[in-house]
C-alpha positions in Angstrom: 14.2 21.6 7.3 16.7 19.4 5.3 15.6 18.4 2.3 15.6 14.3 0.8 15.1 13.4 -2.8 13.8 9.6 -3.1 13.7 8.2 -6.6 10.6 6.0 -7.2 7.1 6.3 -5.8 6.4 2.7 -5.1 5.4 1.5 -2.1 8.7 1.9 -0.1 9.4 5.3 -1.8 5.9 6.4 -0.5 6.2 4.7 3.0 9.8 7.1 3.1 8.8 9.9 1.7 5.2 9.6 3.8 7.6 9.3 7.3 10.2 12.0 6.0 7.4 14.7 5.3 5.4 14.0 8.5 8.3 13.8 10.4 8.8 17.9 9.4 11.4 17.1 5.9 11.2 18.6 2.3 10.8 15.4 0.2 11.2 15.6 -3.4 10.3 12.4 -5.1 11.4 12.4 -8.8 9.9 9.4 -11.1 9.0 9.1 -15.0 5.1 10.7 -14.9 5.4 13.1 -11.7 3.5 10.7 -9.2 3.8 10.4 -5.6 2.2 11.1 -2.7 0.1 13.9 -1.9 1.4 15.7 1.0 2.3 19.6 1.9 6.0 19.1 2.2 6.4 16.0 -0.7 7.2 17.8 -3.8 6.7 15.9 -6.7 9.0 15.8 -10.1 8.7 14.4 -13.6 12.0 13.4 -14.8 13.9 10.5 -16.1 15.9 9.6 -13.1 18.7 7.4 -15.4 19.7 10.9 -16.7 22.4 12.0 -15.1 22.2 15.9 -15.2 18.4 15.8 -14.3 19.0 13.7 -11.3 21.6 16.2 -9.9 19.6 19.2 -11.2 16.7 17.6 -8.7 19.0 16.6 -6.0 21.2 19.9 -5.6 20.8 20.7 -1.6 19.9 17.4 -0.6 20.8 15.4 2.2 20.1 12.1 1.1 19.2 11.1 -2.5 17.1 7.2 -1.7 16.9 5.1 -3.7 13.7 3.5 -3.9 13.0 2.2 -7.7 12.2 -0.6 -8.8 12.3 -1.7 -13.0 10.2 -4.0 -14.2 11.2 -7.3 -13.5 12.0 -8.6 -16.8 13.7 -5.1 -17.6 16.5 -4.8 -14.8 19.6 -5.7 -17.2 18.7 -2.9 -19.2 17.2 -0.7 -17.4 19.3 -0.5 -13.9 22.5 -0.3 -15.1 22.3 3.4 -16.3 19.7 4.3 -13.5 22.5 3.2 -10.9 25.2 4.8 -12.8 22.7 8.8 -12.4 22.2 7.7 -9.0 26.0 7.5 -8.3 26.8 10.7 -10.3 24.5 12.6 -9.0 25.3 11.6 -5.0 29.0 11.9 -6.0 28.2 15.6 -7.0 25.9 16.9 -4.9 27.5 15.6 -1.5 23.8 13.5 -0.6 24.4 10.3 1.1 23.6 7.7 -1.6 20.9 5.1 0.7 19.6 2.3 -1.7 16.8 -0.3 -1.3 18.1 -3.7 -2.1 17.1 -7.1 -1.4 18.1 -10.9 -0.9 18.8 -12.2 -4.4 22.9 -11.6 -4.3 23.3 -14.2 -1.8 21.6 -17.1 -4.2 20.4 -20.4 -2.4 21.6 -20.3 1.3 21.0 -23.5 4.1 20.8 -21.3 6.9 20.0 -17.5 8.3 21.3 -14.4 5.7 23.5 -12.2 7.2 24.8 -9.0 5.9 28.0 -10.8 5.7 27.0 -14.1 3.9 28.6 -13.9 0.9 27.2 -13.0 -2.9 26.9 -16.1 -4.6 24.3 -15.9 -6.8 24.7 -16.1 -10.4 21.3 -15.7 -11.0 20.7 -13.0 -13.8 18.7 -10.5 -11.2 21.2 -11.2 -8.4 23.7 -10.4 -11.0 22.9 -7.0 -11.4 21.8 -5.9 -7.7 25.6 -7.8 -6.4 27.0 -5.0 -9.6 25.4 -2.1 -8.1 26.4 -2.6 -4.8 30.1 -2.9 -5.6 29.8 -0.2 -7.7 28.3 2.0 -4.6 30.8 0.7 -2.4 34.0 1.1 -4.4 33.1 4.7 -5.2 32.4 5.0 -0.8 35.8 3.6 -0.5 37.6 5.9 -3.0 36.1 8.7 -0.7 33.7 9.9 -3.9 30.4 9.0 -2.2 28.4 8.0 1.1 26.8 5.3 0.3 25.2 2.2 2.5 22.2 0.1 1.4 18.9 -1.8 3.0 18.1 -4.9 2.1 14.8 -7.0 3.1 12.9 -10.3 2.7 9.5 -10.5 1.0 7.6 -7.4 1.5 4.6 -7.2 3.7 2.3 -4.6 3.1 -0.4 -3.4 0.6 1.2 -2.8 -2.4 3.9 -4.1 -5.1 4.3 -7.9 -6.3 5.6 -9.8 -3.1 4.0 -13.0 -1.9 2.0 -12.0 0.5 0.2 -9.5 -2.0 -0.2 -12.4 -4.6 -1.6 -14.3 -1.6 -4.0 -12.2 0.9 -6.1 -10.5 -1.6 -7.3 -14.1 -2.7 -7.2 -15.6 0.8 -9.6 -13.0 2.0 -12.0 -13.5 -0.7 -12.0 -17.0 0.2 -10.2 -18.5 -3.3 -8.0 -21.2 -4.0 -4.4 -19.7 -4.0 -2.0 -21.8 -6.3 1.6 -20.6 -6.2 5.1 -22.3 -6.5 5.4 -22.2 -2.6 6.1 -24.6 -0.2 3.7 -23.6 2.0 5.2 -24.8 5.2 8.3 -23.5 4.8 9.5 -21.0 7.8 9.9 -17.3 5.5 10.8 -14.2 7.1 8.6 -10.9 6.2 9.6 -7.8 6.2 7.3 -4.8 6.8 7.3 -2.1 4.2 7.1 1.0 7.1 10.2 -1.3 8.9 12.2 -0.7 5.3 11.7 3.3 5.5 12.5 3.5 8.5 15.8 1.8 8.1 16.6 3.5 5.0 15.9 6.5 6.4 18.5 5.8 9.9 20.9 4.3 7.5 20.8 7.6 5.5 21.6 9.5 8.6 24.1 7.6 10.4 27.9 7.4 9.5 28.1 4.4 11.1 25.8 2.8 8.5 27.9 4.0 5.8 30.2 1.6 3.6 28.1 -1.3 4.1 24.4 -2.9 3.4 22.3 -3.6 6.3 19.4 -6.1 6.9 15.9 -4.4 7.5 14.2 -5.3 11.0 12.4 -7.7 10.7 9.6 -9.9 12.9 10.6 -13.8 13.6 9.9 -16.1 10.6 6.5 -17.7 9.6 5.2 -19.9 7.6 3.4 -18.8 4.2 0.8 -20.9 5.2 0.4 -19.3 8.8 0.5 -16.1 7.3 -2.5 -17.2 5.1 -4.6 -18.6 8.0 -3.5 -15.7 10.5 -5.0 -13.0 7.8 -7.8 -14.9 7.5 -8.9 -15.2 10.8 -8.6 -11.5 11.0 -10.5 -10.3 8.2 -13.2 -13.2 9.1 -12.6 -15.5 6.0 -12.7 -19.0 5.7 -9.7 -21.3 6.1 -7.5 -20.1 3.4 -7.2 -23.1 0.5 -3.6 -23.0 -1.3 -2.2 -25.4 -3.4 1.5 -25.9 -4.4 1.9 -25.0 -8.1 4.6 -27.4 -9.5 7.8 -26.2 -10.8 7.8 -27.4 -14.3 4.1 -25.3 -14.6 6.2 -22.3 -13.5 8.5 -22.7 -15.9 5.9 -23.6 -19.0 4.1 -20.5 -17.8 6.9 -18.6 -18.3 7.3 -19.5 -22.0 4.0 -17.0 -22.6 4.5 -14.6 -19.6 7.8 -12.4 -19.0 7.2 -11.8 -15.1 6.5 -15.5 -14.7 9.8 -16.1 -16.4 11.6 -14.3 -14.2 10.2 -15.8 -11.2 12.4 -19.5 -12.5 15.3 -17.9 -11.1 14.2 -16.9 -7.3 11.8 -20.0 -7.1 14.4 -21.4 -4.5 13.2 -18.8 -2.1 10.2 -20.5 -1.5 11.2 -24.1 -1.6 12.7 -24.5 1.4 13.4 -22.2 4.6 14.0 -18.4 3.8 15.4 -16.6 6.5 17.0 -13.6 7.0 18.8 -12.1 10.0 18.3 -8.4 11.0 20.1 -8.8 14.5 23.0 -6.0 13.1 20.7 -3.2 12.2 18.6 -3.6 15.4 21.6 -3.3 17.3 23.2 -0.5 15.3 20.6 1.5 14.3 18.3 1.1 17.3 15.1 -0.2 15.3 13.2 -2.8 16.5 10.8 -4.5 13.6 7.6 -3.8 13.6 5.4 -7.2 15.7 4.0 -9.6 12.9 0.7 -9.6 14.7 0.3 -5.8 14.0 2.4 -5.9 10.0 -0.2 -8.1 9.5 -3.4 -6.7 11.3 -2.2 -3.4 9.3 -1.8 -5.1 5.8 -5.1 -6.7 6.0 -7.3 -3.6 6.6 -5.7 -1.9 3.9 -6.8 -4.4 1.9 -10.0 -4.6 3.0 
């Protein structure tokens, strides 16, 4: 059994540690208090991952070192940098293919599909610091000191964690008013958080994958609204009610609230189409995304 060490124990680092241990791994997941989930073969460690000698104390043997944190929003200029500095050490001295979950900031506003090889425009703060650590990550690939590749997805869907769909559904299928800075007709493409392990997990293991980021498989795009009314039909609520919150509210809200601040600087995302195409890893990495109609079905029970 070859043993995989995934940092973070949100709900991606769960979904890879849950496939890796079931699929007959040793998983080690390291974060802060020891959590993670409870499984035979998941082994869970309490440790600073942003230290560098802990991290390759707790990687030593591995395969793969994922990973799969995730600061607080507000917190990733301070608190990234050094964690993505451990993660590179550690990978770089160890040998374990350095596989990190990214996402669609780097790229900044875009007027058509995302592509893995759309260039990193953004000058967004947040974008900023993702678009750092993947040079970082691929410059040390290139010099030959690490194995590196990265996964990047649109808006999670999925219980768990802060995306869209999980400020939306839980209200939609109690039957309240949703108001969010959302154009609600907007085509947006979802990405499924078991379609993220699994490509992290194939991107890990393949050399082909290596040196480069890849976009997550993901279902055809959908409108936040449809989303809204296709949840609600399944879980027998009534016709969801959702009301654009205008922009200048966002940004007043943000005067008080730090997570509401940072949400001035991705609120392009949902103003106008978002979508991302996932034709490369499909074709590369043999993983077809997971049908909306099921992502969906699947979200909405755990929920419930």
């Amino acid at each position: 059994m070859s043993l995989h060490v995934i940092v973070g124990a949100g709900p991606v680092g769960t979904a890879t540690a849950r496939l890796l241990a079931e699929r007959g791994d040793r998983v080690r997941v390291v974060t802060r208090r020891g959590t993670g989930p409870d499984h035979p073969a998941v082994e869970r460690v309490a440790a600073d991952a942003a230290d560098p000698e802990r991290l390759t104390a707790a990687t030593e043997g591995a395969v793969a070192l994922y990973n799969c944190a995730n600061p607080a929003y507000h917190r990733w200029p301070t608190d990234w940098p050094p964690l993505a500095g451990a993660l590179l050490t550690a990978a770089e001295r160890t040998g374990a293919v350095l596989a990190t979950v990214g996402n669609l900031y780097g790229y900044g506003p875009v007027h058509a599909p995302m592509t893995e090889q759309t260039p990193p425009a953004s000058t967004g703060t947040k974008a900023l610091v993702r678009n750092r650590m993947w040079a970082d990550a691929l410059a040390a690939h290139r010099a030959g000191r690490v194995r590196a590749t990265e996964v990047r997805g649109s808006d999670y869907l999925g219980a768990g964690g802060l995306s869209l769909p999980m400020l939306m559904l839980p209200r939609v299928l109690a039957g309240q008013r949703v108001v969010l800075p959302v154009d609600w007709d907007a085509p947006h493409t979802w990405t499924y958080i078991p379609d993220v392990a699994r490509t992290l997990v194939a991107a890990a293991a393949d050399e082909r994958a290596w040196g480069q980021p890849w976009h997550v498989p993901s279902d055809a795009a959908v409108s936040a609204r449809e989303l809204a009314v296709r949840a609600a039909a399944l879980a027998g609520a009534p016709a969801p009610k959702l009301t654009r919150l205008p922009y200048p509210a966002l940004w007043l809200g943000g005067l008080v609230n730090p997570f509401v601040r940072e949400l001035r600087e991705t609120a392009y995302q949902f103003a106008r189409p978002y979508l991302m195409d996932s034709a490369a890893a499909q074709r590369t990495l043999g993983i077809a995304p997971t049908p909306l109609a099921d992502a969906l079905a699947a979200t909405v029970a755990a929920l419930r």
